[in-house]
C-alpha positions as CSV (number, residue, x, y, z in Angstrom):
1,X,-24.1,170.7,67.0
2,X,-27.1,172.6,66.6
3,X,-26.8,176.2,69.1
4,X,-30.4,175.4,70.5
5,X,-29.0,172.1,72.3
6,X,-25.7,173.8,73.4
7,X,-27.4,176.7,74.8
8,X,-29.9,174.2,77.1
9,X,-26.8,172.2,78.0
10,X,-24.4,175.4,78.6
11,X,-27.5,176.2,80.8
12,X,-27.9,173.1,82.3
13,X,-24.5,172.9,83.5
14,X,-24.1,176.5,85.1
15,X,-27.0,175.5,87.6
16,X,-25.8,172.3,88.2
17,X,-28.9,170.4,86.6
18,X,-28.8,167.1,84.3
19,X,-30.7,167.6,81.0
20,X,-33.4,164.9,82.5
21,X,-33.7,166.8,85.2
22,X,-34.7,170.0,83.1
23,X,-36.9,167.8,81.2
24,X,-38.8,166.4,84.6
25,X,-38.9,169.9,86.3
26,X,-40.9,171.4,83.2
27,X,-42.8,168.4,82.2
28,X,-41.4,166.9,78.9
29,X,-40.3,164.3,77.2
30,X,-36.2,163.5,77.4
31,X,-36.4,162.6,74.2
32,X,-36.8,166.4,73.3
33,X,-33.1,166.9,73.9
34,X,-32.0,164.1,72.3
35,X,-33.6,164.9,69.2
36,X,-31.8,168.7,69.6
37,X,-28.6,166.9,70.2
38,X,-28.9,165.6,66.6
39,X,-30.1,168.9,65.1
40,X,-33.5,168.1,64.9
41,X,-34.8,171.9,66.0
42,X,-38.8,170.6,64.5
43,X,-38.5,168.3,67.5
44,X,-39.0,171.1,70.0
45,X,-42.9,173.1,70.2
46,X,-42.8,176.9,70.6
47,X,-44.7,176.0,74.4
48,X,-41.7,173.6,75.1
49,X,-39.2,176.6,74.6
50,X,-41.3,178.6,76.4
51,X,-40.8,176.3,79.5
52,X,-37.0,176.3,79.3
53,X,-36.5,180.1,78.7
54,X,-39.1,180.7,82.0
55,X,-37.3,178.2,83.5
56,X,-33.8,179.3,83.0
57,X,-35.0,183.0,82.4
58,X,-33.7,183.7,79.5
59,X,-34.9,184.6,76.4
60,X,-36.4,182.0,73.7
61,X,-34.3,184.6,70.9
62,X,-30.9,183.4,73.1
63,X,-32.1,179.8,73.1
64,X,-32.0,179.6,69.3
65,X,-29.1,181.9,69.0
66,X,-30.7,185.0,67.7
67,X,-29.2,187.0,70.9
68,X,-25.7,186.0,71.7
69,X,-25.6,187.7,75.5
70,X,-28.3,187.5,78.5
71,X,-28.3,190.8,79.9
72,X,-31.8,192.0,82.4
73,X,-33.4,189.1,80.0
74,X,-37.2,188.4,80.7
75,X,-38.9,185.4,79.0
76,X,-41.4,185.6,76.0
77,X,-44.8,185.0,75.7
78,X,-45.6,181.9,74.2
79,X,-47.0,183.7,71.4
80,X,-44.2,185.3,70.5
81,X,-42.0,181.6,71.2
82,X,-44.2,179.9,68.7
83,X,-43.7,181.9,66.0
84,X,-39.8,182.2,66.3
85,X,-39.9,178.2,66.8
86,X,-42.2,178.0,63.4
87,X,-39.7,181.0,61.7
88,X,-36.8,178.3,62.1
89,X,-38.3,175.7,61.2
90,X,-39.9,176.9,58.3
91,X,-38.1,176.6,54.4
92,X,-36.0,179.8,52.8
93,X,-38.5,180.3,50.7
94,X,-41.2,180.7,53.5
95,X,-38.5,182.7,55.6
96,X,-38.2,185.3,52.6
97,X,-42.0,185.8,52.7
98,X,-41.6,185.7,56.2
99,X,-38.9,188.2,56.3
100,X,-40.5,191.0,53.6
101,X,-43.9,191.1,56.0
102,X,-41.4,191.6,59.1
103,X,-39.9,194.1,56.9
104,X,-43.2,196.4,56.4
105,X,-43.4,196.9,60.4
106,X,-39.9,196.9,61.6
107,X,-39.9,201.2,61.5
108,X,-43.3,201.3,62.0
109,X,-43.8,203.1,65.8
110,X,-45.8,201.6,68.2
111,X,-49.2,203.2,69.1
112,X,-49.0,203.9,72.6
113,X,-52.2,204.0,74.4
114,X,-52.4,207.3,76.5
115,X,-54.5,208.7,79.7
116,X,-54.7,212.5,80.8
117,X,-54.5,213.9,84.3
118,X,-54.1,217.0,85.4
119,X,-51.2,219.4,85.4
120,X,-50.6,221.6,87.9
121,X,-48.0,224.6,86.7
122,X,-47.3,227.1,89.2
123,X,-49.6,225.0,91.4
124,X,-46.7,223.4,93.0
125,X,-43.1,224.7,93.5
126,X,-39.4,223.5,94.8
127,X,-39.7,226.8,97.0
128,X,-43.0,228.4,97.7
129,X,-45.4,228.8,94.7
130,X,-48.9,230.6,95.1
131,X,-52.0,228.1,94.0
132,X,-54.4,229.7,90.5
133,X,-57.5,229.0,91.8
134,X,-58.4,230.6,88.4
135,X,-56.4,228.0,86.5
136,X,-55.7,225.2,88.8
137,X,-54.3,222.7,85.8
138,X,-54.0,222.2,82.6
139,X,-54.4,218.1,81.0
140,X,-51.4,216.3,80.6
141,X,-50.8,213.0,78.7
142,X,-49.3,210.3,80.1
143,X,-49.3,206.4,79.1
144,X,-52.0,204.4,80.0
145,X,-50.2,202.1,82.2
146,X,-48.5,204.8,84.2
147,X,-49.0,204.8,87.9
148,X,-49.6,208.8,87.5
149,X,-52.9,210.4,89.0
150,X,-51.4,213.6,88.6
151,X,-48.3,215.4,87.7
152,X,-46.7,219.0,88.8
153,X,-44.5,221.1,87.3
154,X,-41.5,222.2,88.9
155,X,-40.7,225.6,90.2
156,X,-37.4,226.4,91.7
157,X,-34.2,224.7,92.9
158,X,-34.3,223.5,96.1
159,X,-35.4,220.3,95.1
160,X,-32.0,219.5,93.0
161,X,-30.5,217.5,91.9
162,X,-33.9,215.1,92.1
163,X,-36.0,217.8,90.9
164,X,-35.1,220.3,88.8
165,X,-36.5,223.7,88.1
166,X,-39.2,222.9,85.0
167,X,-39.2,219.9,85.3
168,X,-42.8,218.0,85.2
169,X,-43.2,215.2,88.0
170,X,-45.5,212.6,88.1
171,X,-47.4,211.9,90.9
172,X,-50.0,209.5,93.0
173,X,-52.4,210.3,95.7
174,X,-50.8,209.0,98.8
175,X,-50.6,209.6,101.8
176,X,-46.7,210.2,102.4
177,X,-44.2,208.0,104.3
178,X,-40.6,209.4,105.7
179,X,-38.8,210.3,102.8
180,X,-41.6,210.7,100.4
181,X,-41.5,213.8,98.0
182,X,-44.7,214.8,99.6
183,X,-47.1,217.6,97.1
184,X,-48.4,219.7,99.8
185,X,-50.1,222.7,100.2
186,X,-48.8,225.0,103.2
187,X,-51.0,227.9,104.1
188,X,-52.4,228.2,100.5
189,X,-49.3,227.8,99.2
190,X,-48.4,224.8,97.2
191,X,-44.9,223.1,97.1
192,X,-42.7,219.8,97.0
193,X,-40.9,218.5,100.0
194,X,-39.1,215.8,101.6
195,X,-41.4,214.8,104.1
196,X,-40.1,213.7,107.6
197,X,-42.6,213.3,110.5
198,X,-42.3,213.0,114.4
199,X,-45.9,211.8,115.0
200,X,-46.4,215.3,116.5
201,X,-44.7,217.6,113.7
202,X,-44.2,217.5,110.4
203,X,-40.7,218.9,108.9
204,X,-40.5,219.9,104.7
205,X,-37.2,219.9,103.8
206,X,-35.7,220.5,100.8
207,X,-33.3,218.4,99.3
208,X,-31.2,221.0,97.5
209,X,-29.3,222.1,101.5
210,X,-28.0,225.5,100.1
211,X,-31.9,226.2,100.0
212,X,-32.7,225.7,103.5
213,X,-34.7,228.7,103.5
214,X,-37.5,227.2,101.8
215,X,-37.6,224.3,104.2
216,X,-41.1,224.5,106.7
217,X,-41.7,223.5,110.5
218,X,-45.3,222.4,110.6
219,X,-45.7,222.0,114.5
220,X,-48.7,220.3,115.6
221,X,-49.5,223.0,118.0
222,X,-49.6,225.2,115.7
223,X,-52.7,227.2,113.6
224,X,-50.8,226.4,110.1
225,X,-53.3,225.1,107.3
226,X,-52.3,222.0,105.7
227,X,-53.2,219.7,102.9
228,X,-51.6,216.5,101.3
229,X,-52.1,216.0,97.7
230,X,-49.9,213.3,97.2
231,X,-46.5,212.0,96.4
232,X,-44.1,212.1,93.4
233,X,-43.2,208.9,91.8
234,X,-39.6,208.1,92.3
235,X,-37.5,204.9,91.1
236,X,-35.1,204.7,94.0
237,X,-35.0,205.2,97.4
238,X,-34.3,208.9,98.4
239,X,-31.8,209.2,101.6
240,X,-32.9,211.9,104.8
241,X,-31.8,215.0,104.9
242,X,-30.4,216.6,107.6
């Protein structure tokens, strides 16, 4: 039985759906499965396999077999469906040609467009780090479609594990929550914090506990100077200190 039709029926079946009801809830004709179930793959369109594999979310390459397990799967693009649905469909003789232009690009790296923003190096520090007003940055490349506005380079421990010393983070300019690694600059004095706020007070703790030392008390009654540059760009939720 041709894999394309098993695959939609396995499919089918694990979400409790008849294969007419697949083919009402996208909008095609039940006679597309009928012609799969007798191994007639030229009876399906590249947009019809789109529609399944958005609508099961799975990839059109594990529809027609080409990927054997569904793991974080995302659908194609309808571009990209077509021309595996023509690629099947097509003769071994076109497949060859197919195959030796595939084979020209397959090592070839892809061009990644990139943006610059600014670099701040002893700018901003795990512990305290003075500000180079003579040499505030330095650019920095980062791709295009990164969230960064800016980026600092670590200084110091007491940002570990998150944070190590060296390490270059990116950053946005936001104004931080609770729990934000907040870019701030203390007194002239730049540096990356946890940043934990009463309403009243702010509290700069590091993460790293064994460096307490470098953790500030910014009490609203107080004369301190204090700026907010932004925040550094994290993938996961950090947990409080204490």
């Amino acid at each position: 039985m041709e894999v394309l039709y098993e695959r939609i029926d396995s499919l089918c079946k694990q979400h409790g759906i008849s294969g007419y009801r697949l083919c009402k809830d996208i909008n095609i004709s039940p006679n597309t499965l009928t012609e799969l179930r007798k191994g007639r793959r030229d009876g399906i369109s590249g947009k019809n396999l789109v529609k399944i594999s958005k609508y099961f979310n799975v990839p059109v390459a594990y529809l027609v077999g080409e990927q054997d397990v569904v793991e974080n799967a995302t659908a194609v693009s309808s571009g990209d469906a077509r021309l595996i649905s023509a690629y099947h469909r097509a003769s071994p003789a076109d497949r060859a040609i197919i195959d030796n232009i595939v084979d020209r690009y397959a090592d070839a790296e892809p061009v990644v467009q990139m943006k610059v923003v600014p670099l701040f190096g002893t700018a901003a520090a795990a512990g305290p780090g003075e500000f180079d007003t003579g040499l505030p940055w330095e650019d920095y490349e980062v791709p295009q479609d990164s969230a960064a506005e800016f980026a600092v380079r670590i200084s110091g421990d007491s940002m570990s594990p998150e944070l190590e010393d060296g390490q270059i983070a990116l950053c946005v300019k936001r104004r931080p929550a609770i729990g934000d690694l907040a870019v701030m600059m203390v007194n002239g004095s730049m540096l990356v914090k946890q940043f934990i706020t009463d309403n009243y007070n702010i509290y700069l703790r590091s993460l790293n506990r064994k460096r307490k030392d470098c953790d500030y008390d910014i009490m609203g009654s107080g004369n301190d100077t204090v700026l907010c540059f932004g925040i550094v760009l994290v993938d996961h939720k950090i947990p409080l200190v204490d």
